[in-house]
N, C-alpha and C positions, 0 to 999 in steps of 0.2 A: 836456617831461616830466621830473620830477625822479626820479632814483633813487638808491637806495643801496646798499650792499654785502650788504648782506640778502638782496637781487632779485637779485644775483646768485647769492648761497648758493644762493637756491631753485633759481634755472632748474638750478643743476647739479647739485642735490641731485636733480633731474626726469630727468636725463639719464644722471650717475655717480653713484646713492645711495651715501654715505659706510658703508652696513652691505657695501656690496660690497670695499670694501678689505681688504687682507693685514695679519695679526695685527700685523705687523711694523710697517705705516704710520701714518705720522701726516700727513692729511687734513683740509680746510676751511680755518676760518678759523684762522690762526695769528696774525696777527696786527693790530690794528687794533678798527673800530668797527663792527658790524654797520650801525649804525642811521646810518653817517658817509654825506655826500652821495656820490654818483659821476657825475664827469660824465667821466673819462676814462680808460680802463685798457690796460693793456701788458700784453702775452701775451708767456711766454717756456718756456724749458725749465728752466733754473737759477737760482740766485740768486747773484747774484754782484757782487763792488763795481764792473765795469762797468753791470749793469742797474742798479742802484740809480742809478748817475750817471745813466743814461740817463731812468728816469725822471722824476728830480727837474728835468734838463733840458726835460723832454716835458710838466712841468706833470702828470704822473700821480698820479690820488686811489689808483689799486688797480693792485699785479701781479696777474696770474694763473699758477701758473706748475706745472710739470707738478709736477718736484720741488721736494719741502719744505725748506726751510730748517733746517726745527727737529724730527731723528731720537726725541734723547734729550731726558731732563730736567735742565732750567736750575740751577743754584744760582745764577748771578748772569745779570746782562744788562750789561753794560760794552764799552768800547771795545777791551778789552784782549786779546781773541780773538776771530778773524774770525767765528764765528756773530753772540756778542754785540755788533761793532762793525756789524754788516747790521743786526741790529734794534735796535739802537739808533738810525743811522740813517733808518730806517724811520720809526720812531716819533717820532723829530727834524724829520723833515720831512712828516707828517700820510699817510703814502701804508699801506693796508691790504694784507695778502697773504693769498690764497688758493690752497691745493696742492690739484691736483689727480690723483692718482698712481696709484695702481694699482687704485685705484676707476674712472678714466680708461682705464685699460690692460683692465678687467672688461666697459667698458659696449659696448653696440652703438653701431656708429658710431667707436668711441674710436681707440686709438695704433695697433692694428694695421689697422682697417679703411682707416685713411687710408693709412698704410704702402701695404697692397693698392692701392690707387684710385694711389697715384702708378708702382707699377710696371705701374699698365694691367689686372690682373683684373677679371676679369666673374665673374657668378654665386657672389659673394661669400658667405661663411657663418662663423661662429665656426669656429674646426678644435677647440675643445675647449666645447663649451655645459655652463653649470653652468645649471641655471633657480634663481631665486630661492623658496624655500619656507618656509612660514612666518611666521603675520602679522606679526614685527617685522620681515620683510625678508632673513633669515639665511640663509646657504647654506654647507652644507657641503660640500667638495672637499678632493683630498688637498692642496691648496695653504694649506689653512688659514684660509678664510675666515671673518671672525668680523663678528657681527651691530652693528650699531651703533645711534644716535638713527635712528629710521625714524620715516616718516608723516607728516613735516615738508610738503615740499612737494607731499601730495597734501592734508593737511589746510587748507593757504592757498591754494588752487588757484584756489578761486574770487574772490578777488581782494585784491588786494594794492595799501596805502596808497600811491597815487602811481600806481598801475597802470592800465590799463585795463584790463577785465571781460576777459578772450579767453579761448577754451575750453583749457586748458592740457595739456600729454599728461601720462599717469600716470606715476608712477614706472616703469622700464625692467624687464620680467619676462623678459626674452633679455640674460643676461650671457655672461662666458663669459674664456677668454685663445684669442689668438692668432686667426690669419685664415686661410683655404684658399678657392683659386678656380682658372680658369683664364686663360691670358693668349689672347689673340686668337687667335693662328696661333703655333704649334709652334716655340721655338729650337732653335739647335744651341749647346754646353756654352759655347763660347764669344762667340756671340751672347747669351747670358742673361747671362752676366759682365760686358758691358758695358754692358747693359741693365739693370741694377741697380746698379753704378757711376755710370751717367749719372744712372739718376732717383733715386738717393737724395744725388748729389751726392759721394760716397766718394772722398777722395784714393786709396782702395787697398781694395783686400778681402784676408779670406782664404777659404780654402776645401778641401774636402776630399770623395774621393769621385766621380763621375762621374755625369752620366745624357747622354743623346743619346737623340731629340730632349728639350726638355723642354717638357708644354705644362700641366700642373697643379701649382699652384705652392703652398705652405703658408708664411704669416710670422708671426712675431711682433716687435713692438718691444720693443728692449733686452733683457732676458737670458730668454732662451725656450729654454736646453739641455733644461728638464723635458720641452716638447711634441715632441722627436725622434720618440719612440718613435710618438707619436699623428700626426706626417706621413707615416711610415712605414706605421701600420697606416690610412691613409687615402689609402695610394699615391700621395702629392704625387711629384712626381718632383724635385721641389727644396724646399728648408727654409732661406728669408731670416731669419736673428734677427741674435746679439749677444752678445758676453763668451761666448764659448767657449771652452772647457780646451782644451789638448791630447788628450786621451784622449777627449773627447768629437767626435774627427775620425773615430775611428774609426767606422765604420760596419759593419754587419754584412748590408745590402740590396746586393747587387752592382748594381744601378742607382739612386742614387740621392744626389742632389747636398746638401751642405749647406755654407752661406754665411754666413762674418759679416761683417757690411755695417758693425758699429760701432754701438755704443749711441746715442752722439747721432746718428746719421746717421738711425739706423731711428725714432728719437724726433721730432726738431725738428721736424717736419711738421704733430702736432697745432697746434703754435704757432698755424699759420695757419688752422685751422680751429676754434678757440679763438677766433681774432677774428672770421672769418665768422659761426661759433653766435652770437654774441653781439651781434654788427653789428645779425643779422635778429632776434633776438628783442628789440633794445631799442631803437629807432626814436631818433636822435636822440643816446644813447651814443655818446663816440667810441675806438675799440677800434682799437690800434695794436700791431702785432707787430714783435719786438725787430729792430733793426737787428744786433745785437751777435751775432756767434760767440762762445759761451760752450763748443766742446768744449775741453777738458782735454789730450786726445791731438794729439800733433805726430808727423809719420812725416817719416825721415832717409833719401834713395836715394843711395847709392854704388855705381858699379861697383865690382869689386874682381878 
């Protein structure tokens, strides 16, 4: 079965409608050919001149990758600055990119539901649901959601060149940020700490605050300091995110724990469920998640 980059726009356009992304992002294709064949793609978090080696070594037609490459707008594309020398590259060597970011980070299922599923919560839910209203798609929240191309992948749904016929799901009407659940059986302050050390992989946390036991947990992936107030008034007894101030330690709940586990730590996770989604819905695609550690952050331990 042949496909192309297009089929893949759709299915994620079916999963993270690009109308659900933050005013701020820039989502989908970036770069490349819709209509270009795909017979192999790399899921990653960043883009960076390891992936791109990795690719090019791995034979890859398409990244997929959480974050985008390309924030602002271009004056030029050259080798001569690291955005311009990735997509140049890119472009040099036939391989398409697709971002999929905080429309990822919106959808059900997305960064923080995996997030949850790997620290073991059950009875999973948005901790903050926006619904989608509005026939282009559009939803308003205080986070600024702004409306984008909608309708796309409900309008191809019924089948698609190279496809075969299968009933497709709708566009996703449960967005939302962040995730709230509970874990199995009840920690103590310091059994959770290492229990989301272990499963998020974290050379180090920090943290701030207390609770004992704790058994209802709220996350989000990468920077979630807006949803505190909304763990709190939904009595998580802990709040897993990311990039948190100082001043945001403070807490104002005498029980209640809040944890930064590190942006890429509470991220990288979709990676792999970016190649599963895609594995099963393209029979025959072969969908490979980055070998590469692309965090940024190095931690330094000195006694003293």
């Amino acid at each position: 079965m042949k496909y192309t980059t297009g089929h893949i726009l759709e299915y994620l356009e079916e999963w993270a409608p690009q109308s659900t992304k933050l005013e701020y992002d820039n989502v989908g294709l970036l770069v490349g050919d819709r209509n270009q064949q795909t017979e192999k793609v790399l899921t990653c978090l960043d883009i960076t001149p390891d992936i791109i080696d990795e690719a090019i070594s791995r034979q890859a037609d398409l990244i997929v990758a959480h974050h985008p490459l390309i924030f602002r707008k271009l004056s030029r594309v050259t080798p001569d600055n690291m955005t311009g020398s990735l997509i140049y590259r890119l472009i040099k060597n036939d391989i398409s990119l697709i971002a999929a970011h905080t429309n990822l980070d919106a959808a059900y299922g997305g960064v923080s539901f995996v997030m949850a599923e790997r620290l073991g919560l059950k009875h999973v839910s948005f901790l903050k649901e926006v619904p989608i209203s509005g026939q282009n798609g559009s939803a308003a929240t205080p986070q600024r959601i702004v409306s984008g191309e909608a309708g796309t992948a409900q309008e191809t749904a019924a089948g698609h060149k190279g496809l075969p016929v299968t009933e497709r799901p709708a566009i996703s009407e449960r967005t939302g940020f962040g995730a709230i659940g509970e874990l199995p059986e009840e920690m103590s302050l310091t059994g959770f700490l290492t229990h989301v050390q272990k499963s998020l992989e974290c050379r180090g946390i920090r943290y701030g605050g207390t609770a004992d036991p704790i058994k209802k947990v709220a996350v989000c992936g990468g920077s979630g300091s807006f949803l505190t107030d909304e763990a709190v008034r939904q009595q998580a007894d802990a709040f897993v995110t990311a990039d948190l101030k100082y001043h945001d330690f403070f807490t104002e709940t005498p029980s209640f724990l809040l944890v930064d586990a590190g942006h890429y730590e509470s991220e990288v996770p979709i990676t792999g469920t970016l190649c599963d989604r895609l594995t099963d819905r393209f029979p025959g695609l072969e969908v490979l998640p980055t070998s590469r550690n692309t965090n940024p952050v190095n931690y330094f331990f000195h006694d003293y």
